[in-house]
C-alpha positions in Angstrom: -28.1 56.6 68.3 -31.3 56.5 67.3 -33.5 59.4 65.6 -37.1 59.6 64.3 -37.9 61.7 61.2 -41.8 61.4 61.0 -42.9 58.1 62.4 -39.8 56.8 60.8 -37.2 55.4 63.1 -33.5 55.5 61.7 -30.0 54.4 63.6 -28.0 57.3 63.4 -25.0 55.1 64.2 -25.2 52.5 61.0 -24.7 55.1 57.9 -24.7 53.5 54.2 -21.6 55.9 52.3 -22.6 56.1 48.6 -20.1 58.3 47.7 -16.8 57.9 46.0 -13.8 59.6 47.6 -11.9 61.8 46.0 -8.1 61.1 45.9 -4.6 62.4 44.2 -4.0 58.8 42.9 -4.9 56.7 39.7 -7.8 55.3 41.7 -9.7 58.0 41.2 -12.4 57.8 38.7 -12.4 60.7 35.7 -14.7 61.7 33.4 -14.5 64.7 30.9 -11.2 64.5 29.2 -9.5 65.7 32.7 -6.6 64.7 34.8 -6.4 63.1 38.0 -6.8 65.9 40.6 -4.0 67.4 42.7 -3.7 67.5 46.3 0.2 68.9 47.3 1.4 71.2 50.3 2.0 74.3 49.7 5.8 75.7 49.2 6.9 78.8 50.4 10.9 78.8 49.2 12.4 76.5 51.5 9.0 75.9 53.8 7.2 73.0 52.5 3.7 72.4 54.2 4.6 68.9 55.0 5.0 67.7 58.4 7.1 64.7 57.0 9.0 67.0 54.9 10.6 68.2 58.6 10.1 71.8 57.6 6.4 72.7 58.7 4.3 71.9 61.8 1.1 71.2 59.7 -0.4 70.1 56.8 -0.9 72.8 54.8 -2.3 71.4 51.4 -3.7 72.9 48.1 -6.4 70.8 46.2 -7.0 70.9 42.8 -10.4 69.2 41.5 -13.2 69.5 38.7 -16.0 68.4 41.2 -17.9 67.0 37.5 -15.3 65.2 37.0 -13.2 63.9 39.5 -16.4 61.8 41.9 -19.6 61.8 44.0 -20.9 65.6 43.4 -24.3 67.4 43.4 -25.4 69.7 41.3 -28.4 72.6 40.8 -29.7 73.8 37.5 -26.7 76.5 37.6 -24.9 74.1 35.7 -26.9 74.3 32.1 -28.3 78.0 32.8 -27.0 80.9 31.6 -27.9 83.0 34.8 -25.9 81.7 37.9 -27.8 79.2 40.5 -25.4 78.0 42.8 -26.3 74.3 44.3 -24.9 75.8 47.9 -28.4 78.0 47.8 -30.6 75.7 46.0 -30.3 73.0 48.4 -31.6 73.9 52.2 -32.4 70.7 53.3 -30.5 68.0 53.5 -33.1 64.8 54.9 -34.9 62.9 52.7 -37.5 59.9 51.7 -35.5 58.0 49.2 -36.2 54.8 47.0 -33.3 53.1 45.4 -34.1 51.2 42.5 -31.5 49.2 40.3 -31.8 48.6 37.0 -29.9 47.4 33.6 -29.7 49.8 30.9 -31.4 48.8 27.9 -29.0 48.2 24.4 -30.6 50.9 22.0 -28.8 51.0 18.5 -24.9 51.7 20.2 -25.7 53.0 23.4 -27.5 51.7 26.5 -29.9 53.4 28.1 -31.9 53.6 31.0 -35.5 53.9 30.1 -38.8 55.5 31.2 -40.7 52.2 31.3 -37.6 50.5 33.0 -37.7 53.2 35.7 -42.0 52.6 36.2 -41.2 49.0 36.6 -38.6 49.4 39.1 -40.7 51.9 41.1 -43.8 49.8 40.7 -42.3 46.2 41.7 -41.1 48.1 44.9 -43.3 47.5 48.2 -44.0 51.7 49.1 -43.9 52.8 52.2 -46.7 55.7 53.1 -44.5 58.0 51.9 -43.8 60.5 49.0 -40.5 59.9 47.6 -38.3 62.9 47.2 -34.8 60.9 46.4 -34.4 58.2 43.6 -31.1 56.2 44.1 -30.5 54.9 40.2 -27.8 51.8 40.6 -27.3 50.4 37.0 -26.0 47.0 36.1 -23.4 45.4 35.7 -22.2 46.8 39.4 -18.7 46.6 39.5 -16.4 47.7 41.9 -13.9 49.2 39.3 -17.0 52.0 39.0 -14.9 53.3 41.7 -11.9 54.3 39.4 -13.1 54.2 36.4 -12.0 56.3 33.5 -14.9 57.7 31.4 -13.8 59.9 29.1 -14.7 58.8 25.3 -16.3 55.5 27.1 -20.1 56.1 25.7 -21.5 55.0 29.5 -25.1 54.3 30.0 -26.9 57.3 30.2 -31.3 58.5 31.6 -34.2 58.5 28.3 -35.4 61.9 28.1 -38.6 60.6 28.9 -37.4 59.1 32.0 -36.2 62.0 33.0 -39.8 63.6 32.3 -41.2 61.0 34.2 -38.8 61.4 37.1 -40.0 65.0 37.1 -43.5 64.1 37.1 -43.3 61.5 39.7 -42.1 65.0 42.1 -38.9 63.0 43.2 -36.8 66.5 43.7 -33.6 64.5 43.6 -31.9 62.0 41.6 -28.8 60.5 42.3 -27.1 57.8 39.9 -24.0 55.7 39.5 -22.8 57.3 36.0 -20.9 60.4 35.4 -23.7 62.2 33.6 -28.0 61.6 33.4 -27.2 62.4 29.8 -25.0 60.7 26.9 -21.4 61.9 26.5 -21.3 62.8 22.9 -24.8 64.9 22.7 -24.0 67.7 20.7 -24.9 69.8 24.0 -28.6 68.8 23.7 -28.3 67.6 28.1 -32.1 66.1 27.6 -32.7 64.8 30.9 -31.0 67.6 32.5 -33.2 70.0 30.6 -36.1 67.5 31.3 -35.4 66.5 34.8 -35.1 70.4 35.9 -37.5 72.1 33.5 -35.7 74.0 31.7 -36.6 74.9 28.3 -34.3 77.6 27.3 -31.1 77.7 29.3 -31.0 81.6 28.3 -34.1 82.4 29.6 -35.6 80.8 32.3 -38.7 79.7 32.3 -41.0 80.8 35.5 -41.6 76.9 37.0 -38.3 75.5 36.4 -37.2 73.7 39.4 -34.6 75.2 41.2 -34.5 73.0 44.2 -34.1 70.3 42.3 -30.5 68.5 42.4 -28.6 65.8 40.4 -26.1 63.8 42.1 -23.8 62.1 39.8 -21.0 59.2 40.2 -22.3 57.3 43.3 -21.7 54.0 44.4 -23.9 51.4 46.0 -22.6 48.3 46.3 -24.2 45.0 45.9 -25.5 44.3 49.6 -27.5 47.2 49.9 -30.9 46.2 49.2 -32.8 48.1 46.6 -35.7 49.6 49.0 -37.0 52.5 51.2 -34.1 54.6 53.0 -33.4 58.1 54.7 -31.3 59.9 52.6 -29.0 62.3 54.1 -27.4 64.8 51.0 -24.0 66.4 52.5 -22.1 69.0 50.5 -19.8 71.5 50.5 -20.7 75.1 50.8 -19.6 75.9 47.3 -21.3 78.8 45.7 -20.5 77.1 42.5 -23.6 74.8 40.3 -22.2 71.9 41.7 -19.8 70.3 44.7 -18.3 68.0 45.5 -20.9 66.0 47.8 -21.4 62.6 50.6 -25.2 61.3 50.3 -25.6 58.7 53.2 -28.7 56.3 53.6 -30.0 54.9 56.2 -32.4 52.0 56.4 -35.7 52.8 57.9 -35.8 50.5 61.4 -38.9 51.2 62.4 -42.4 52.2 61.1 -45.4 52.9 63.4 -49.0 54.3 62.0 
């Protein structure tokens, strides 16, 4: 099936999954000092909600998750604020122009880091399209498949300059997705830079009048090797949490067609 957003031409039939599903098994990945989630039927004395159990008709399961921790999830400036901002109301549309861009973070004393000039490089050895880009797709090297499953906690994973992140937000890309369970370092001493920097936020008690509230953060993707770094639609799916983040199912799909 074939749509046309713009004079863009996109194959409704051929979606690109960048998310990681979320399971109740070791595969899943974990970040934040968590456990693995739960997902188990519920028990009523001797009913189990099971259908192989022999005791219930349906499935009838209850699911326990940290949506930071636990896989692919989006998330609003609710998540640093002190006010609520729930990502279910900041985000009302759900099509967008989207670059991916891959990149190996740079070694910077112990950690690596992706950088504001590694980020201009990437964006500027890209052939544009005439477009504004409202999505950047971050995939960071080395690109293994174990990012499915991995286990983050006390790791020290790559993690987004500040000044990246202020350049992100001055480039006017209103979302940023990326293959890492946070934009900032793990051990920060609850300074979140490129979340402060990425949103605009200066004082997560009070907040200032031309922070970005539309703005979102998708964390833990995965795009695997064959998918060309390039031009895209990017469809963002979530769940209608009214939470700062949920659990969420960005799709791409490659842009078949261009006429003037």
């Amino acid at each position: 099936m074939l749509a046309k957003i713009n004079n863009f031409e996109i194959d409704l039939s051929k979606p690109i999954d960048i998310s990681i599903p979320l399971t109740n098994t070791d595969e899943n990945p974990i970040a934040w000092y968590i456990e693995k989630p739960s997902i188990e039927p519920v028990v009523f004395g001797d009913w189990i909600g099971k259908v192989s159990e022999g005791k219930s008709s349906t499935n009838f399961n209850n699911i326990f998750f940290n949506p930071h921790g636990h896989g692919t999830h989006t998330e609003c400036l609710g998540h640093i604020t002190n006010d609520f901002y729930s990502i279910n109301q900041s985000l009302k549309q759900f099509f967008f122009f989207a670059k991916l861009i891959t990149i190996e973070p740079e070694k910077i004393e112990e950690d690596f880091v992706i950088t504001k000039e590694q980020v201009l490089h990437a964006l500027s050895a890209s052939t544009p399209l005439s477009m504004t880009i409202e999505a950047l797709i971050i995939r960071t090297l080395p690109n293994q498949k174990d990012k499915k499953s991995r286990k983050y906690s006390n790791t020290n994973p790559p993690y987004l300059a500040e000044d990246a992140a202020v350049f992100i937000r001055e480039s006017e890309i209103q979302h940023l997705l990326i293959d890492l369970p946070s934009v900032d370092k793990e051990h920060d001493e609850g300074k979140l830079l490129a979340h402060k920097a990425f949103w605009n936020v200066k004082d997560a008690l009070h907040l200032n009048s031309d922070a970005r509230l539309n703005a979102t953060i998708t964390e833990m993707i995965y795009v695997p090797d064959e998918i060309e770094d390039g031009d895209y639609i990017l469809n963002l799916q979530i769940a209608s949490f009214e939470n700062d983040a949920s659990p969420s199912k960005p799709i791409l799909y490659t842009i078949s067609d261009f006429r003037l």
